[in-house]
N, C-alpha and C positions, 0 to 999 in steps of 0.2 A: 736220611738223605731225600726220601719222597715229599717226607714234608716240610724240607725246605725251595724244592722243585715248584710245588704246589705255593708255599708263601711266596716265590717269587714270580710265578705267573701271576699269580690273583694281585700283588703289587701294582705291575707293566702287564694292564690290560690292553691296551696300543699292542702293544711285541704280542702279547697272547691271538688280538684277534689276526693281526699280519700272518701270524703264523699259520691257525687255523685257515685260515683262507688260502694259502699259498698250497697247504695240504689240500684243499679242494678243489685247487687247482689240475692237479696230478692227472686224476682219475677221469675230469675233463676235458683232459687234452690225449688223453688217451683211449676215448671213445671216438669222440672227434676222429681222431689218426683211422681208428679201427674204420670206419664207415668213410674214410674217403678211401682204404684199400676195397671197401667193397664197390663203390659205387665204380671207381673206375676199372674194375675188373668186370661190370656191366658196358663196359664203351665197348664196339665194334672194335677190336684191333688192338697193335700197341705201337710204339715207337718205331722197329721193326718190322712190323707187321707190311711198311709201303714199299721195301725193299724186296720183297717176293715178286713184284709184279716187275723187274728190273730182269732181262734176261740174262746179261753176264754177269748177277752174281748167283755164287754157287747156293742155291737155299739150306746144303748142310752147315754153309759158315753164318745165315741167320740162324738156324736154329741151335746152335754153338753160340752164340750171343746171346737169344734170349734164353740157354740154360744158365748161360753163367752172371745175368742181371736175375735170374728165378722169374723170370714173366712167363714159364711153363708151369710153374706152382699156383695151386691154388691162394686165393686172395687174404685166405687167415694164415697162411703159410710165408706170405709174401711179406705180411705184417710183423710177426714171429722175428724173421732173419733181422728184418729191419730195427725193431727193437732191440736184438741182442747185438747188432753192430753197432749203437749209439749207445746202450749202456753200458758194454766193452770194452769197444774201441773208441770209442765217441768219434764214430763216422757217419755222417749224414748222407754217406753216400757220395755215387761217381755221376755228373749229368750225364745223360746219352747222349744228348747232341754237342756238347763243350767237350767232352772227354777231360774233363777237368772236374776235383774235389769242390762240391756244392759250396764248401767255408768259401773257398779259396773265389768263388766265383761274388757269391753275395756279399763279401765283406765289405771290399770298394764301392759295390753299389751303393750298399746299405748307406754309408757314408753319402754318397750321393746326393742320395732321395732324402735323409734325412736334410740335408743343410739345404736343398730345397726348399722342403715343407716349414720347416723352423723359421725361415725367415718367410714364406709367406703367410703364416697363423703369426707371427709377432707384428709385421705391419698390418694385417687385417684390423687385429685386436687393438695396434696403437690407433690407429685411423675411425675403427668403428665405433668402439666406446664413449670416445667425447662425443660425438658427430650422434649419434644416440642420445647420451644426456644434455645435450644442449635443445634436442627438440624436443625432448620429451617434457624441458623442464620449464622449457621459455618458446614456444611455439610460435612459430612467424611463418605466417601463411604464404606468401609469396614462395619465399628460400626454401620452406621446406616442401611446398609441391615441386620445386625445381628437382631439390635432392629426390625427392619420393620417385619421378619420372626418372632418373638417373639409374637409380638403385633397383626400378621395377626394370628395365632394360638389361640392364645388367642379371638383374638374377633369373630373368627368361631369356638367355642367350646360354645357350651349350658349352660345357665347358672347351670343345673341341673345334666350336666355331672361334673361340678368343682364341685359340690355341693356332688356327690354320691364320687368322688377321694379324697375330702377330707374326709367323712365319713372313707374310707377306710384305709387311712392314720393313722387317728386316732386311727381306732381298732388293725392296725397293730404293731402300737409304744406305745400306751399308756400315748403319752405323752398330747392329749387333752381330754376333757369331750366328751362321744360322743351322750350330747344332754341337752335339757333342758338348761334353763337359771342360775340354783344357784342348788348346792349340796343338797343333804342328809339332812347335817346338817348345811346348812345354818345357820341357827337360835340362834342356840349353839355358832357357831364360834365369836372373839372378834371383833371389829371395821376393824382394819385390814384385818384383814382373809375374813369376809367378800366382803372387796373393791375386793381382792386378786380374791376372788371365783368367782363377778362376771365378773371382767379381766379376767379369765381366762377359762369362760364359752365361753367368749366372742369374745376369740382368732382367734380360727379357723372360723367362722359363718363370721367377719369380716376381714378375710383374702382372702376368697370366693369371698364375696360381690366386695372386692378392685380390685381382679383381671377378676374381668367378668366387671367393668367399667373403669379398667385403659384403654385397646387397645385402645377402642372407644374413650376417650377422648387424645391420643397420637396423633391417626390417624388424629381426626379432627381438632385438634389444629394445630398440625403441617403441615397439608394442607391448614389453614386459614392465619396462620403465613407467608407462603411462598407465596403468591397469595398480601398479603401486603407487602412485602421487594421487591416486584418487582414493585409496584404500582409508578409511579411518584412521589408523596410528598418524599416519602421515598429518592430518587435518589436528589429531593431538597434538602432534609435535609442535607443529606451527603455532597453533594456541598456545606453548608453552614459551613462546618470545624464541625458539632455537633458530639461527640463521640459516642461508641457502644452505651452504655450507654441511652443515648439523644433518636438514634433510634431505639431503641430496647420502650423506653417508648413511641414515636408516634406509634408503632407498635401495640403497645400490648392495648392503648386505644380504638383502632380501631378495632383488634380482638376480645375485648370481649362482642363485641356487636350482633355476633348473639348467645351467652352465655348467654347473658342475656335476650335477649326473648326466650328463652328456662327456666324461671326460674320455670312455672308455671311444669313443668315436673319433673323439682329437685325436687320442694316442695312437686308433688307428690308421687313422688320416694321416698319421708322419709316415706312413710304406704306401699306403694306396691312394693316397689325396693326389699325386697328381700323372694317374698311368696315361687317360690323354695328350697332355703336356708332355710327356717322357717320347711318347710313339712318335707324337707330330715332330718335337724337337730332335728328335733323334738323341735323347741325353739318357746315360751310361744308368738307368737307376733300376729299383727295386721292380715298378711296375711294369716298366719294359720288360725285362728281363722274365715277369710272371705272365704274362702276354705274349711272348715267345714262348716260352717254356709249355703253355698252352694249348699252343697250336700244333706243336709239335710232338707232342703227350709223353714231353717230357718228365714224368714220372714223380719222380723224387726231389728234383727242385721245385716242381708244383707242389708238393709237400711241405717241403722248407719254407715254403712262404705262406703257404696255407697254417701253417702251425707258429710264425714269426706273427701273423694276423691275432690268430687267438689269443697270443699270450700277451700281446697290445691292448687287447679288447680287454681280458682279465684283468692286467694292472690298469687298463685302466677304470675300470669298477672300483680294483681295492683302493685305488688313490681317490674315487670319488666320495666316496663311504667314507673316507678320512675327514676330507674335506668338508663334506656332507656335517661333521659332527661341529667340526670347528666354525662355521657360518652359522649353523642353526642352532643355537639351544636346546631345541627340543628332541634334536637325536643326540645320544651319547651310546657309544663305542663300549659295550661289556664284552 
């Protein structure tokens, strides 16, 4: 039986190393966990803790609260409870300030902040890539200092000043929502209307988002691009009669390879790419929500998203490593 386990790992080296890695994941996110109970059991205070200074409450019913959230236990003790109530019960816990089930709170958002981000990295990406290979490939001085100024502005402007211009925009025209994720009357409205509301919630927030990451992914692309069309192979190719075409595809296999060890950053850019955007707009997401949760010392939903963050960052490592093998020949996946 072992050494048919063993024949069929050494098989599906893929599954072998997924696996391995997803087990290394574990002990990672569990050290992680471990040392943000410590560190926030160095903050001044807790959730609770501003309620003391409130005279009509009785300080026996805070200290009744924080026995029964354990924020009188020590910080490995705190960790302890929490670990055997998510691999128990699989409860991530209660927010303190929502009085509500952490799932129950991040699931909508999550949804949120994901269709957010998602579409503003797919029109970055549709927008940037050509707009990159066309200067890098066929350089026209005029248009592309026009672009270069465009894209240097844009990528030295904060993402929270595009954030506050477009609010302004808004209330000055009237013609976007100037907040929140779905209307009024959401609920009421027919299938249509619906899809309509949340497009169109959806508009500006990821109009924002698109242009505080197009510059960056012009500039860089297009200085990856051009550092390969000068490289030798390239100068072979060409020798070899292969059309634009041809080299522009050796080109661009090659480019996207430090893209793709960057994936672990996308992946986390779908929760944290756009918490300015979220604050300014006032829209229902993930980074809002960690930003609040924050300030508030909120506990264990700062957990839940602090640990939502590494496991984005993790996959996306394991998917870069994948990707990393399939682009490059010269790494392969044992």
């Amino acid at each position: 039986m072992s050494k048919r386990i063993l024949a069929f790992f050494s098989d599906h080296p893929l599954l072998t190393f997924i696996l391995r890695r997803v087990a290394a994941m574990i002990p990672i996110l569990l050290v992680t966990i471990f040392f943000f109970f410590f560190f926030m059991s160095l903050a001044p205070g807790d959730f609770f803790s501003t309620y003391y200074q409130n005279p009509e409450i009785d300080p026996k019913i805070i200290d009744h609260y924080r026995q029964e959230f354990g924020l009188d236990q020590p910080f490995y003790i705190q960790f302890l409870h929490w670990l055997k109530k998510v691999l128990i019960d699989h409860d991530l816990g209660m927010s303190f300030s929502y009085r509500q089930p952490i799932l129950d709170l991040i699931r909508p958002r999550m949804m949120n902040t994901i269709l957010l981000n998602s579409f503003s990295l797919l029109f970055t990406f549709v927008l940037a890539y050509p707009i990159s290979f066309y200067f890098a490939y066929r350089p026209k001085k005029g248009i592309e200092r026009a672009v270069n100024f465009i894209t240097l502005i844009l990528y030295s402007t904060p993402s929270f000043f595009l954030a506050l211009l477009g609010l302004i925009i808004a209330a000055a025209t009237g013609i976007f929502p100037l907040g929140g994720a779905t209307s009024v009357e959401h609920d009421t409205l027919p299938w249509i209307g619906k899809v309509w509301d949340r497009i169109h919630h959806l508009l500006l927030p990821v109009l924002i988002g698109f242009l505080g990451g197009l510059a960056g992914s012009i500039r860089s692309m297009k200085v990856l691009l051009q550092e390969e069309f000068r490289k030798p192979y390239i100068t072979a190719v060409r020798a070899r009669g292969i059309d634009d075409v041809g080299v522009i595809k050796h080109a661009f296999r090659n480019a996207l390879i430090p893209f793709i060890t960057g994936m672990s950053d996308i992946l986390a850019g779908l929760i944290s790419g756009s918490l300015f955007v979220e604050i300014i707009f006032g829209y229902p997401g993930i980074g809002k929500l960690m930003y609040e949760a924050t300030l508030r010392q909120d506990y264990y939903l700062v957990l839940t998203n602090m640990i939502l963050g590494d496991v984005l960052v993790l996959l996306g490592i394991l998917i870069s490593d994948i990707l990393l093998a399939a682009a490059d020949p010269r790494v392969r996946i044992k």
